[in-house]
N, CA, C and O atoms as a GROMACS GRO file, in nm:
protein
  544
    1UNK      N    1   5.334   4.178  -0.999
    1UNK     CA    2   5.255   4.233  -0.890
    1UNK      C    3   5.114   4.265  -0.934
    1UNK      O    4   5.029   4.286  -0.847
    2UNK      N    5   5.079   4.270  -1.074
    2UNK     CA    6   4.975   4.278  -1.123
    2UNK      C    7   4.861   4.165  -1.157
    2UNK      O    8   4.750   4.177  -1.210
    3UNK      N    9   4.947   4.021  -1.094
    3UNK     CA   10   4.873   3.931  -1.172
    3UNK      C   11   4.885   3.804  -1.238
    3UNK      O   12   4.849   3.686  -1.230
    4UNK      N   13   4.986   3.921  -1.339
    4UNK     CA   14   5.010   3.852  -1.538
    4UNK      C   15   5.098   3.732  -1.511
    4UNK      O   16   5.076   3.622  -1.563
    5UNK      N   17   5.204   3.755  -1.424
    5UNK     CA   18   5.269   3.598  -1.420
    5UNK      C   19   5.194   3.506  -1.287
    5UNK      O   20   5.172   3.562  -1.180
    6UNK      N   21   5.155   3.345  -1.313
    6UNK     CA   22   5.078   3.302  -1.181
    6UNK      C   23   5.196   3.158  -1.152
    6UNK      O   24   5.220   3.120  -1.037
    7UNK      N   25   5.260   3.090  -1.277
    7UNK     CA   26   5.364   3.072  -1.221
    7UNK      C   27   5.531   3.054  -1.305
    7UNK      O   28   5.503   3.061  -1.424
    8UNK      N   29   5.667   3.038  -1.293
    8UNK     CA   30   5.729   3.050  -1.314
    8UNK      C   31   5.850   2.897  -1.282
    8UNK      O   32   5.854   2.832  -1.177
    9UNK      N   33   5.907   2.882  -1.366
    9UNK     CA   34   6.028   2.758  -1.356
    9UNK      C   35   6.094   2.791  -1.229
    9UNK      O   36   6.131   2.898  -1.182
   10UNK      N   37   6.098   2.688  -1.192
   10UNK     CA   38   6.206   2.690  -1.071
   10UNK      C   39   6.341   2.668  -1.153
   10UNK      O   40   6.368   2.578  -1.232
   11UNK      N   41   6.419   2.780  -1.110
   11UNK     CA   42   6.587   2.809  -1.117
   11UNK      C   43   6.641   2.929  -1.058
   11UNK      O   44   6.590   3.041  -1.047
   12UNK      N   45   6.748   2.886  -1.025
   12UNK     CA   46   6.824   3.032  -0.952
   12UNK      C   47   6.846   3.145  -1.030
   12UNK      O   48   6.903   3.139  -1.140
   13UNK      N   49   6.800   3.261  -0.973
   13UNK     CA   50   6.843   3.372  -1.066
   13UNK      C   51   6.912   3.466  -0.981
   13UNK      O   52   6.864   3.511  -0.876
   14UNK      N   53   7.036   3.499  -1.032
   14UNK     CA   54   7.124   3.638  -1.007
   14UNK      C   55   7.056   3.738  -1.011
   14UNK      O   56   7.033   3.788  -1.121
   15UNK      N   57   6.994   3.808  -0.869
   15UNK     CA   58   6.907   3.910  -0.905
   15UNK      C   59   7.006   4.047  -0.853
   15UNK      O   60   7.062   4.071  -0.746
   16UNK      N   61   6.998   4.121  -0.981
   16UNK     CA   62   7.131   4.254  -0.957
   16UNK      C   63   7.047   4.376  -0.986
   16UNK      O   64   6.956   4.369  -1.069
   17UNK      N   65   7.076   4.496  -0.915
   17UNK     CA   66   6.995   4.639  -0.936
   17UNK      C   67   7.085   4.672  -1.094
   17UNK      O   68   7.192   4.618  -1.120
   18UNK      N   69   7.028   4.750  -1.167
   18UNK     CA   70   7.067   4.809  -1.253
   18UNK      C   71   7.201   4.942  -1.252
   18UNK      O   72   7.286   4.972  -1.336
   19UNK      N   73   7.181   4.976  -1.172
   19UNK     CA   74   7.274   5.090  -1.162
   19UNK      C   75   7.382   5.007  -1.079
   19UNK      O   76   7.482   5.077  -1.065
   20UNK      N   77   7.397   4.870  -1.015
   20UNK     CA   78   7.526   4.796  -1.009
   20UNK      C   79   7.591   4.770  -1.099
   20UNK      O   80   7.707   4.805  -1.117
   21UNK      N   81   7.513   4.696  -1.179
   21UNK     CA   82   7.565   4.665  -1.328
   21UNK      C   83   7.631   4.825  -1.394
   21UNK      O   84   7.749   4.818  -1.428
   22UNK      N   85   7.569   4.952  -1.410
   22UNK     CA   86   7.598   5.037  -1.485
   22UNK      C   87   7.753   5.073  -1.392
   22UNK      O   88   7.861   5.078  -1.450
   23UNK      N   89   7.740   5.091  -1.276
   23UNK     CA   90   7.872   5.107  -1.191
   23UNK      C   91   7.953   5.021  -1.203
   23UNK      O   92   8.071   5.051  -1.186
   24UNK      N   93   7.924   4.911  -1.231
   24UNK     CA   94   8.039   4.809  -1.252
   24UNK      C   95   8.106   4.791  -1.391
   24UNK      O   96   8.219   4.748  -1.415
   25UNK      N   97   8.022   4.828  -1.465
   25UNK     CA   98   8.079   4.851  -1.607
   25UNK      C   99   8.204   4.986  -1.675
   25UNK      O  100   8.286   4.992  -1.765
   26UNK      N  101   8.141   5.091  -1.546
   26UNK     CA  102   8.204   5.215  -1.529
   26UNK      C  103   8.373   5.135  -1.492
   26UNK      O  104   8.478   5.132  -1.556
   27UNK      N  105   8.342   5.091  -1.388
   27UNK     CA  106   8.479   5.052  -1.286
   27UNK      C  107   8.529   4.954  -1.372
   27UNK      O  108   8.639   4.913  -1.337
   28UNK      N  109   8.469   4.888  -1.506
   28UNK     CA  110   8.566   4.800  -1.554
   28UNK      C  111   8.628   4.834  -1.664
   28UNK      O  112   8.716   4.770  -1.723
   29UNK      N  113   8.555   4.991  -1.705
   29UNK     CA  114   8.619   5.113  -1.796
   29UNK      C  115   8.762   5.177  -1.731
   29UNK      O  116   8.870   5.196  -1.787
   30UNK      N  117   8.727   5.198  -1.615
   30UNK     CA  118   8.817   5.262  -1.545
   30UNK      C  119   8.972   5.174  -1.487
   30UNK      O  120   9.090   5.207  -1.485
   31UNK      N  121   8.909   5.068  -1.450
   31UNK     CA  122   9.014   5.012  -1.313
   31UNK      C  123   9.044   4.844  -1.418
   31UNK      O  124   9.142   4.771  -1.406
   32UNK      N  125   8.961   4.829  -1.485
   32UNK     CA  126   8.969   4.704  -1.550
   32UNK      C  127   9.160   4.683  -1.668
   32UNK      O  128   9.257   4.753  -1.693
   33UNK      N  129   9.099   4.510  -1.707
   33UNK     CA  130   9.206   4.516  -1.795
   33UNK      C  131   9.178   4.476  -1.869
   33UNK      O  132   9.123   4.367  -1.871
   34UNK      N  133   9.211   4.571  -2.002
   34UNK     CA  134   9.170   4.518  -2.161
   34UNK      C  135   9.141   4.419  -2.222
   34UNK      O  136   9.232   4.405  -2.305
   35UNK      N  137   9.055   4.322  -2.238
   35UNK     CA  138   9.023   4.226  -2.296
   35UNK      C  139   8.999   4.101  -2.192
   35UNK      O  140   9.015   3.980  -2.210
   36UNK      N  141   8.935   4.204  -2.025
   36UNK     CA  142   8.927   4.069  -1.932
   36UNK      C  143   8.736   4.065  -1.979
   36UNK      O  144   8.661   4.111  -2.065
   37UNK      N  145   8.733   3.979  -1.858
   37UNK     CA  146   8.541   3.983  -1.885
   37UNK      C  147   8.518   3.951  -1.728
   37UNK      O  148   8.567   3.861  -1.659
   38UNK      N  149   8.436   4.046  -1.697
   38UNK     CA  150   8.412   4.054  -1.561
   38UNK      C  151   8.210   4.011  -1.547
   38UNK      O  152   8.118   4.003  -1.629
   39UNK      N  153   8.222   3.997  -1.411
   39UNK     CA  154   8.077   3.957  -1.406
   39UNK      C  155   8.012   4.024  -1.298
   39UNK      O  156   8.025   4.020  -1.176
   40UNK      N  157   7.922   4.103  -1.394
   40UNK     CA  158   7.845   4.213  -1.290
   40UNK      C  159   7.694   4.142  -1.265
   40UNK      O  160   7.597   4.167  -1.337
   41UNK      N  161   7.692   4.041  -1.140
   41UNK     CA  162   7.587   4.020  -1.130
   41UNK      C  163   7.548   4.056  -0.953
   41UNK      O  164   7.624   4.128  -0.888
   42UNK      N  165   7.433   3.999  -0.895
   42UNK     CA  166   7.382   4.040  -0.768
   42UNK      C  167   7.486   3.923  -0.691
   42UNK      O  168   7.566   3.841  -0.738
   43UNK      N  169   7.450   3.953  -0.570
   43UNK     CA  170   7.542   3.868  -0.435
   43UNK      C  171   7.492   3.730  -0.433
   43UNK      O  172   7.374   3.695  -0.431
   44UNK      N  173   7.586   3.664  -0.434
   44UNK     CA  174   7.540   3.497  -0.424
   44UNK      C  175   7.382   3.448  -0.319
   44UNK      O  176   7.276   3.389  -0.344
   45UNK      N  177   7.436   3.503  -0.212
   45UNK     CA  178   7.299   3.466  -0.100
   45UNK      C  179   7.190   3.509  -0.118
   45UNK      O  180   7.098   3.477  -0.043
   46UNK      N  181   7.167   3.626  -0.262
   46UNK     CA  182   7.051   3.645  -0.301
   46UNK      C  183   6.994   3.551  -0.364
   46UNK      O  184   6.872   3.544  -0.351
   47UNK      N  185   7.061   3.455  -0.449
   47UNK     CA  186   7.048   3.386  -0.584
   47UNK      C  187   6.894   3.302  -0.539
   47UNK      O  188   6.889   3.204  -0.464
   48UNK      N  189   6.768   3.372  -0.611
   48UNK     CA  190   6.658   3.304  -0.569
   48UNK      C  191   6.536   3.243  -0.679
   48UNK      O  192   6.517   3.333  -0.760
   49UNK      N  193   6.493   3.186  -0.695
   49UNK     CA  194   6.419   3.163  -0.808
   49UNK      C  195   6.350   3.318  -0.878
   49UNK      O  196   6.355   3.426  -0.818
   50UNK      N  197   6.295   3.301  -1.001
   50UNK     CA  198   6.208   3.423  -1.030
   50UNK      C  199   6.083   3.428  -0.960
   50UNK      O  200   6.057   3.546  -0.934
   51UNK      N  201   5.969   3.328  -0.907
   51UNK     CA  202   5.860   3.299  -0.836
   51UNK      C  203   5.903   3.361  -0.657
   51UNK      O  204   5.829   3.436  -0.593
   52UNK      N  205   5.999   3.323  -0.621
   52UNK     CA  206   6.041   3.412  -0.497
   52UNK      C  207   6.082   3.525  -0.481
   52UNK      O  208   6.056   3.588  -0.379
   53UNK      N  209   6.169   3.585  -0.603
   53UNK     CA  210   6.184   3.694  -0.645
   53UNK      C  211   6.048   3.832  -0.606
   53UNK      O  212   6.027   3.933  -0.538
   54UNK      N  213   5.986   3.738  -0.709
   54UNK     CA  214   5.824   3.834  -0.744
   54UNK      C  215   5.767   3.843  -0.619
   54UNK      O  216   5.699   3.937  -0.578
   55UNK      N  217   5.805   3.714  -0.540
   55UNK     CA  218   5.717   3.700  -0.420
   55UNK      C  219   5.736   3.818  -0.306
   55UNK      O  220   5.658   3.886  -0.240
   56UNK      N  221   5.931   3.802  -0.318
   56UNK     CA  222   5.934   3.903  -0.232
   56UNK      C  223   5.888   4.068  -0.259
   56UNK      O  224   5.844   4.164  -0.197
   57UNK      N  225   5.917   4.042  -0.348
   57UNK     CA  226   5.870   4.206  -0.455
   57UNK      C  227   5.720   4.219  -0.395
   57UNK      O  228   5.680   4.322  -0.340
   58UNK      N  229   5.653   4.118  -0.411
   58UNK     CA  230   5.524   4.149  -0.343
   58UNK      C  231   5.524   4.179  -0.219
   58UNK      O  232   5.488   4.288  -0.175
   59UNK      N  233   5.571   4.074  -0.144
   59UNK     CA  234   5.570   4.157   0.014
   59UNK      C  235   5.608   4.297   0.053
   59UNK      O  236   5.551   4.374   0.130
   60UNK      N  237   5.696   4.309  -0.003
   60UNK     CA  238   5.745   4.460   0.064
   60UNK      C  239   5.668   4.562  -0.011
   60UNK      O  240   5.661   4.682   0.016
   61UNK      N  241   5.596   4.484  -0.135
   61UNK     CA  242   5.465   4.621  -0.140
   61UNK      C  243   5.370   4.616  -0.090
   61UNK      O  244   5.296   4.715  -0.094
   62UNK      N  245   5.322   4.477  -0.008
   62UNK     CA  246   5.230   4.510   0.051
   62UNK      C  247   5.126   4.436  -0.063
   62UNK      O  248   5.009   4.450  -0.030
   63UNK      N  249   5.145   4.361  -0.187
   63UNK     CA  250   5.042   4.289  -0.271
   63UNK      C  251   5.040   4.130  -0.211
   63UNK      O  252   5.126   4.046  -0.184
   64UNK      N  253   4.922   4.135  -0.206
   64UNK     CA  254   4.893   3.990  -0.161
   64UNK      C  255   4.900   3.872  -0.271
   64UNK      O  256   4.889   3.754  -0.239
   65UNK      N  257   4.916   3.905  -0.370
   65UNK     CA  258   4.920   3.823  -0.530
   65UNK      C  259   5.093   3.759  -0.510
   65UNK      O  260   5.197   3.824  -0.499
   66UNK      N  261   5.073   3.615  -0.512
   66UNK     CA  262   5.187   3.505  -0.502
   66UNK      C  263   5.221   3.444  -0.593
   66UNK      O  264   5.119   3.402  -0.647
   67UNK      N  265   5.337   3.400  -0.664
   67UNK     CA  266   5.388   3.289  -0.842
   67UNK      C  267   5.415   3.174  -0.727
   67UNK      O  268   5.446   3.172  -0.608
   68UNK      N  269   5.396   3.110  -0.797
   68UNK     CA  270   5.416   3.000  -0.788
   68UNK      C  271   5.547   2.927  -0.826
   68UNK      O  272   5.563   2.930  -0.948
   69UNK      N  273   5.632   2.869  -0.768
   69UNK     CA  274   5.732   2.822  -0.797
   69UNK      C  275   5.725   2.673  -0.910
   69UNK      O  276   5.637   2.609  -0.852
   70UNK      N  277   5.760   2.596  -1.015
   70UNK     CA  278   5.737   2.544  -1.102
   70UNK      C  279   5.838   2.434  -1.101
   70UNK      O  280   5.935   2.442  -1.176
   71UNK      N  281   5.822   2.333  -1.020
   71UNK     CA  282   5.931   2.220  -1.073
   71UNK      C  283   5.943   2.179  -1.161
   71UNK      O  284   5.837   2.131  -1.199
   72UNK      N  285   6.050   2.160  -1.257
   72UNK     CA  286   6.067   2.105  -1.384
   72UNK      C  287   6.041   1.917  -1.387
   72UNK      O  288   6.003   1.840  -1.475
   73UNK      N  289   6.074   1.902  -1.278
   73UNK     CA  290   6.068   1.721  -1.215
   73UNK      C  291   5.909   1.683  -1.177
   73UNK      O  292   5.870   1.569  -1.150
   74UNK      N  293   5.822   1.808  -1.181
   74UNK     CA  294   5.703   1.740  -1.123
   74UNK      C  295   5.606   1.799  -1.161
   74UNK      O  296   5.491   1.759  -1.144
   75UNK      N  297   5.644   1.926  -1.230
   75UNK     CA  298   5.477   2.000  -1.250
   75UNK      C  299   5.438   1.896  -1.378
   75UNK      O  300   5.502   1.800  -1.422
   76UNK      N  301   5.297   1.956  -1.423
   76UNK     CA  302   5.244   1.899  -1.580
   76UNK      C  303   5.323   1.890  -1.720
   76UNK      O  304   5.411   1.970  -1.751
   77UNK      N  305   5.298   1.827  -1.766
   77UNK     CA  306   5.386   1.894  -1.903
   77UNK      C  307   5.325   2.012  -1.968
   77UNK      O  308   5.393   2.102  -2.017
   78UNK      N  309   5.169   2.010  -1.968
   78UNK     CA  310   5.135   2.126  -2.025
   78UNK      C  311   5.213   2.267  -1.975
   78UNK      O  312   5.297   2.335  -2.034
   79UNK      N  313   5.170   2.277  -1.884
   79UNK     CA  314   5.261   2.358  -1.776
   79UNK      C  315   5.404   2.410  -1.841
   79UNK      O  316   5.443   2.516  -1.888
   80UNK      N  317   5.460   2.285  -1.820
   80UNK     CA  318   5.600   2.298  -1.900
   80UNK      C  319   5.669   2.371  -2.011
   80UNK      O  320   5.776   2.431  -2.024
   81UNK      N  321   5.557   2.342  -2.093
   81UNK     CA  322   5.594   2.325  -2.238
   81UNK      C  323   5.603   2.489  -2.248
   81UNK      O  324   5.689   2.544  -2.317
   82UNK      N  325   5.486   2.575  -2.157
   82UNK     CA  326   5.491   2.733  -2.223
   82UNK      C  327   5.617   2.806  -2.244
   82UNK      O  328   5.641   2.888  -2.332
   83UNK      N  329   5.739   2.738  -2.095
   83UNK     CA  330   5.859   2.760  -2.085
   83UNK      C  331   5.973   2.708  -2.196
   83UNK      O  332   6.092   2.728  -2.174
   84UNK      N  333   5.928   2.641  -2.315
   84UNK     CA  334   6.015   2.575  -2.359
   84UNK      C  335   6.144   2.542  -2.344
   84UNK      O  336   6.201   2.570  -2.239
   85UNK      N  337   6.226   2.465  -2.469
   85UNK     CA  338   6.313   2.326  -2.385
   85UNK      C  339   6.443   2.430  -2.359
   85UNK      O  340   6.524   2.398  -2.272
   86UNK      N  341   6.456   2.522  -2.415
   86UNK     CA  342   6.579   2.580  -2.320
   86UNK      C  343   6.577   2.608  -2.211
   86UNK      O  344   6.660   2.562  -2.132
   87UNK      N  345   6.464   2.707  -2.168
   87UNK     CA  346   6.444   2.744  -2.026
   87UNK      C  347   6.455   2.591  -1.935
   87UNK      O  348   6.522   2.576  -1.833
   88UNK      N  349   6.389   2.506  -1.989
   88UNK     CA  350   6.386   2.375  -1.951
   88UNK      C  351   6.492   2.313  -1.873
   88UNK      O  352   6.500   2.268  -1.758
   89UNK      N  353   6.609   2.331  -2.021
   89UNK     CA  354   6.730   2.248  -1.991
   89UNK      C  355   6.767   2.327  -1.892
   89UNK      O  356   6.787   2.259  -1.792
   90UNK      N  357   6.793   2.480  -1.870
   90UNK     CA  358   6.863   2.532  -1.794
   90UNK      C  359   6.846   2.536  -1.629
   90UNK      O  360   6.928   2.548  -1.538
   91UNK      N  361   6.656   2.512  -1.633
   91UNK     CA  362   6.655   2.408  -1.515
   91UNK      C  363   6.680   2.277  -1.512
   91UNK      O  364   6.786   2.278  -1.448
   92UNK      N  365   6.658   2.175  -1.533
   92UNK     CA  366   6.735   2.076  -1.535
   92UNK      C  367   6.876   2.113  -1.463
   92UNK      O  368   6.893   2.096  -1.343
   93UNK      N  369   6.976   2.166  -1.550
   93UNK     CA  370   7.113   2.133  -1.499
   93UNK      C  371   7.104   2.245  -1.387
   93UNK      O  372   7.207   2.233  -1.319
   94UNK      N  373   7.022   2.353  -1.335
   94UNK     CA  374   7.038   2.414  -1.217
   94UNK      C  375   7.028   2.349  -1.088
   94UNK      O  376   7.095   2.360  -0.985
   95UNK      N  377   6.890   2.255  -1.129
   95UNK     CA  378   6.880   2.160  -1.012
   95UNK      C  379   7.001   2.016  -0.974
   95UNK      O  380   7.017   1.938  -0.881
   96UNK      N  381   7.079   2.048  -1.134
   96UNK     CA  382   7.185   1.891  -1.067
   96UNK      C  383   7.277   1.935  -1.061
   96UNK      O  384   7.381   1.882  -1.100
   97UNK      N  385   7.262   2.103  -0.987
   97UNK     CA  386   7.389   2.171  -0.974
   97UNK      C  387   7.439   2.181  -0.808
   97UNK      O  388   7.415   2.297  -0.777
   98UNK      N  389   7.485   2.124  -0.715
   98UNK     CA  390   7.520   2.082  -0.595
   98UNK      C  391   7.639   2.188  -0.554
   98UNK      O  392   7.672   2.196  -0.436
   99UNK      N  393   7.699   2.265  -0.651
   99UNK     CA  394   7.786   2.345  -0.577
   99UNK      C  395   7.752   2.449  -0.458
   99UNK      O  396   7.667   2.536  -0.476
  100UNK      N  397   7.831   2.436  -0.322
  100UNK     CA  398   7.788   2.585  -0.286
  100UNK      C  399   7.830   2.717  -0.291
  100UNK      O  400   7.942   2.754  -0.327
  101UNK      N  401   7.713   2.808  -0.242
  101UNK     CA  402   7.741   2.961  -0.217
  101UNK      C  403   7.898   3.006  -0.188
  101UNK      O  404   7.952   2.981  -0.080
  102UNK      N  405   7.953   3.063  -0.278
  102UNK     CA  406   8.075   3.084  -0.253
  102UNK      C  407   8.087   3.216  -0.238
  102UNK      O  408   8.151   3.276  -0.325
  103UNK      N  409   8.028   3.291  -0.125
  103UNK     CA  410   8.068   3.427  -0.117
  103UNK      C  411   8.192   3.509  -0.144
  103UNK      O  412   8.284   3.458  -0.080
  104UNK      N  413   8.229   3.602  -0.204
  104UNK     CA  414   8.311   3.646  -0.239
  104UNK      C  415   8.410   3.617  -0.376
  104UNK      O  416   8.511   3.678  -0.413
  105UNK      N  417   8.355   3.522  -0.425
  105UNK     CA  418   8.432   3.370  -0.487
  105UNK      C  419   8.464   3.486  -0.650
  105UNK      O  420   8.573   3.490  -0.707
  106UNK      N  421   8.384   3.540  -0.679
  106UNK     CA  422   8.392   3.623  -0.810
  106UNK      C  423   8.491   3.704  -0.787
  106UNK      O  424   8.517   3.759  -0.679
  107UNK      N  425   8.568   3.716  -0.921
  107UNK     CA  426   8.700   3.799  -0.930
  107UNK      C  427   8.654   3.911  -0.952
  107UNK      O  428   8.739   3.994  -0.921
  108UNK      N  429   8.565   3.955  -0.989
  108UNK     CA  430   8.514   4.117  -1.004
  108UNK      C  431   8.502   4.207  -0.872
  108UNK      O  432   8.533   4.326  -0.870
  109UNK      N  433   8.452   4.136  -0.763
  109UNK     CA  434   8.451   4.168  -0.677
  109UNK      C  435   8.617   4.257  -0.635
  109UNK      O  436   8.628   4.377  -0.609
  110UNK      N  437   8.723   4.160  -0.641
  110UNK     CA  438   8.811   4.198  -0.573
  110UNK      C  439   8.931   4.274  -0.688
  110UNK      O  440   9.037   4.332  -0.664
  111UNK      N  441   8.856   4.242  -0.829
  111UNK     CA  442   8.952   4.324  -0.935
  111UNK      C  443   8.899   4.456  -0.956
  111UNK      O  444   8.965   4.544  -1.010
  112UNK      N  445   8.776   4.473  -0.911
  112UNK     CA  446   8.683   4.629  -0.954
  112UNK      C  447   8.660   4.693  -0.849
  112UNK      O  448   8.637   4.814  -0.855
  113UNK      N  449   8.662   4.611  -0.710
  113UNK     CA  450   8.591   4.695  -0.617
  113UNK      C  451   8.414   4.688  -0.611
  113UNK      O  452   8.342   4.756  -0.539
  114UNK      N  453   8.373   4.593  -0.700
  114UNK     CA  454   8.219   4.574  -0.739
  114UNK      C  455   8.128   4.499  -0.649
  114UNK      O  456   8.110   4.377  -0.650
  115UNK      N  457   8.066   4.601  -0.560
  115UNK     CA  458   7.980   4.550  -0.445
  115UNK      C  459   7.840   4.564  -0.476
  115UNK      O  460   7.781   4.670  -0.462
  116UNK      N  461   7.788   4.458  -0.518
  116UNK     CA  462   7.672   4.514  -0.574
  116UNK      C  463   7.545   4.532  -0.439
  116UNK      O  464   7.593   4.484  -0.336
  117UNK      N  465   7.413   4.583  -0.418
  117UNK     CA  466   7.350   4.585  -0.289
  117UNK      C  467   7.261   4.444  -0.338
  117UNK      O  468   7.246   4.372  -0.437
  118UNK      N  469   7.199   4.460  -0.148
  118UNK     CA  470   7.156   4.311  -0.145
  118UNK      C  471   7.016   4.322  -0.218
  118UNK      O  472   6.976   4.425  -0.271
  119UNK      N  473   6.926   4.169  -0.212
  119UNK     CA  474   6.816   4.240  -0.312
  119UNK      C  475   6.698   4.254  -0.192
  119UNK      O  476   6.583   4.222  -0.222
  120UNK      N  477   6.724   4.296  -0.073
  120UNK     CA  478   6.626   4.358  -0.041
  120UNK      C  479   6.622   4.522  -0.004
  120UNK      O  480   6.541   4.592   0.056
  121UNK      N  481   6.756   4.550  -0.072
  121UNK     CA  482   6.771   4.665  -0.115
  121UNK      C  483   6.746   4.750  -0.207
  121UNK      O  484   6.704   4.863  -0.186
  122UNK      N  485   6.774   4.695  -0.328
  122UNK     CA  486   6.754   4.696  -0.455
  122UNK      C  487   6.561   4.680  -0.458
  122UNK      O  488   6.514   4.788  -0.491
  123UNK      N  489   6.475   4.596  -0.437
  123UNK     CA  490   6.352   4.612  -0.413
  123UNK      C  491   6.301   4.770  -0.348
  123UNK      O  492   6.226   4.858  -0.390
  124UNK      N  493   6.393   4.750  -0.214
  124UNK     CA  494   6.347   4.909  -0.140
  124UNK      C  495   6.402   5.045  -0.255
  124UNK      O  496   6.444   5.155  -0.218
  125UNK      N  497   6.394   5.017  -0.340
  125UNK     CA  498   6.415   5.089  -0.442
  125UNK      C  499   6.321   5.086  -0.554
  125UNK      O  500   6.275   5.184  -0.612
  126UNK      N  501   6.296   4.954  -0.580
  126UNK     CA  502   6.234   4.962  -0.728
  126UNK      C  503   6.069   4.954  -0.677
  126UNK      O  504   5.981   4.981  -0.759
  127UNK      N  505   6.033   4.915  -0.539
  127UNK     CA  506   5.858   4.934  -0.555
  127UNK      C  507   5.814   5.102  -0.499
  127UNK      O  508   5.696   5.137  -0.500
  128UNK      N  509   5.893   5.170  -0.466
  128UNK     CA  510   5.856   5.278  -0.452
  128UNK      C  511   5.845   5.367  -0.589
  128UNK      O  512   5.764   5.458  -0.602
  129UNK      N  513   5.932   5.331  -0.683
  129UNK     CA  514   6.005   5.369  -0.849
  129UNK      C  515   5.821   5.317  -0.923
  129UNK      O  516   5.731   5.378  -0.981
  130UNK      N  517   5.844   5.181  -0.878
  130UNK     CA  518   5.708   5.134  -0.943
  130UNK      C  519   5.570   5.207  -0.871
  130UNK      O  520   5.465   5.227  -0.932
  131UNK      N  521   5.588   5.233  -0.767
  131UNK     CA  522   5.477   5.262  -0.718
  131UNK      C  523   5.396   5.435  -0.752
  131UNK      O  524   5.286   5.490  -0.756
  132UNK      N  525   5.559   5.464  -0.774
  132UNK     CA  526   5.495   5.675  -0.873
  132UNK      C  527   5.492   5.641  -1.027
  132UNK      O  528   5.494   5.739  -1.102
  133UNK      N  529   5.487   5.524  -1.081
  133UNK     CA  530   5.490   5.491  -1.202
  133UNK      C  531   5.268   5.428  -1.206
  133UNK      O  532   5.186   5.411  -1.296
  134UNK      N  533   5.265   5.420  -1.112
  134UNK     CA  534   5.112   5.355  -1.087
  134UNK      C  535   5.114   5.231  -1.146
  134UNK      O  536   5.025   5.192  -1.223
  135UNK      N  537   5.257   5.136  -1.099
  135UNK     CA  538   5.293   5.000  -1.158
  135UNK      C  539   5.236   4.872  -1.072
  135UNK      O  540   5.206   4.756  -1.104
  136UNK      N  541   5.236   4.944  -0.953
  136UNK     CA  542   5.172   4.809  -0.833
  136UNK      C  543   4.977   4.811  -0.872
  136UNK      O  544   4.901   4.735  -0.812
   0.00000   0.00000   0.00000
């Protein structure tokens, strides 16, 4: 929101509030089973690049400063390269990834009780947090 990033790889990112994750870790202390592995991430229909992410983060503060979304298939290589080849690969196989949104589809959900909020919730949280921090 300041600027510093102008643009970012296109790939989906699980965007989850922090205190889901810390609650869900609680509930897999509590309600879990010894030696499972659960996955505390945000709600599928959030799943949005980091460049839209930021973007929306901007709107709901009210910053007019936009990232740019970064095709791995078409931007420059210079471009590219700052991200190096892991971030790389991991776009690559995000984009030749065709499965869909499977709401509910995670077993954590229905073994923990783990609802995590949506992320325009989680935002209505963190730019006000950022905003008494004098972060916007």
């Amino acid at each position: 929101m300041q600027g510093r990033l102008t643009a970012y790889l296109a790939l989906p990112v699980s965007w989850v509030a922090a205190s889901d994750v810390a609650s869900g870790s609680i509930a897999a202390l509590d309600r879990g089973i010894p030696g499972a592995r659960y996955w505390l991430t945000g709600r599928p229909e959030d799943e949005i690049s980091t460049a839209a992410g930021c973007n929306l983060a901007c709107e709901i503060a009210g910053v007019e400063y936009r990232v740019e979304d970064l095709d791995h298939r078409t931007a420059p290589r210079a471009e590219l390269d700052a991200f190096g080849p892991t971030l790389y690969a991991i776009a690559e196989a995000a984009a030749n990834d065709v499965r869909p949104i499977r709401v509910g589809e995670n077993p954590t959900h229905r073994q923990l009780g783990y609802d995590p909020m949506s992320l325009d919730d989680g935002l209505g949280l963190l730019i006000p947090w950022l905003s008494g921090l004098d972060r916007l």
